[in-house]
C-alpha positions as CSV (number, residue, x, y, z in Angstrom):
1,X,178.6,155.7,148.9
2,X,179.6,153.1,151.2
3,X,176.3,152.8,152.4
4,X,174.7,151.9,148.8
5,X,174.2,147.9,148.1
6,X,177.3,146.5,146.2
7,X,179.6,149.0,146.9
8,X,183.4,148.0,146.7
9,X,185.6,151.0,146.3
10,X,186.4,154.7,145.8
11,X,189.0,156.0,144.7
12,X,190.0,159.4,143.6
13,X,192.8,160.4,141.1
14,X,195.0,163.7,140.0
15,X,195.3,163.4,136.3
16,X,198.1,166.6,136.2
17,X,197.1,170.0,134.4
18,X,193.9,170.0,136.1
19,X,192.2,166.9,135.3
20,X,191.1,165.0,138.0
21,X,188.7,161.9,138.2
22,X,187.5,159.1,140.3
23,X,186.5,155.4,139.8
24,X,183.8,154.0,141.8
25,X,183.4,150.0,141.8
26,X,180.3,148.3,142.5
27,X,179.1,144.5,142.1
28,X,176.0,145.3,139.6
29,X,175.8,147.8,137.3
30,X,172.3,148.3,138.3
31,X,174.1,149.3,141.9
32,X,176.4,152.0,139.8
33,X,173.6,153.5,138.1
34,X,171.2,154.0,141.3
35,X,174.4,155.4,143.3
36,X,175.4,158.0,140.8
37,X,172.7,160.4,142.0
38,X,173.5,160.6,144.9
39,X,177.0,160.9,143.6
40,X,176.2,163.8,141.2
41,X,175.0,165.0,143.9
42,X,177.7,165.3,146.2
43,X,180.1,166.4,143.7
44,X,177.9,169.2,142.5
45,X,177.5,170.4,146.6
46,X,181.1,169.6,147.4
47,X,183.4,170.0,144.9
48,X,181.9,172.7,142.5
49,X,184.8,175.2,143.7
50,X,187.3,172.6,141.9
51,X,185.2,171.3,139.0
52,X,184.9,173.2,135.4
53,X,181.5,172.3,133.7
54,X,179.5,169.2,134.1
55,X,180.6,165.9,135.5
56,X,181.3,163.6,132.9
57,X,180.0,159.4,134.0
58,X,181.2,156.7,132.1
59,X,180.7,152.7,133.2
60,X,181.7,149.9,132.2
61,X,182.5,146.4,133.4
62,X,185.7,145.2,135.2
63,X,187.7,142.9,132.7
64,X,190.6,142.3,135.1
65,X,191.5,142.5,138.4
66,X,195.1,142.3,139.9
67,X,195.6,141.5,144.0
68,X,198.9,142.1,145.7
């Protein structure tokens, strides 16, 4: 991930009771779409011991952003 254009973050998140997700950030969308590939992926390779089912993608856009 870090080496696709616009990349700005991962970050990975235990939800409790099993759920788990992640949030990638990129500047485009056009960036998000051609990186989730390569994300599917990855998750499928690397993760499939963990995961139940299909991952699930969702985007949208950033509407605020809070900096310490």
């Amino acid at each position: 991930m870090k080496a696709c254009p616009g990349f700005r973050g991962y970050y990975i998140f235990d939800a409790g009771d099993g759920v788990g997700g992640s949030v990638t950030l990129f500047d485009t969308k056009e960036a998000a779409t051609a990186a989730n590939e390569k994300a599917l992926a990855w998750i499928r390779a690397s993760l499939s011991d963990l995961i139940d089912g299909e991952p699930e993608i969702t985007s949208g856009e950033v509407l605020a952003f809070v900096a310490p």
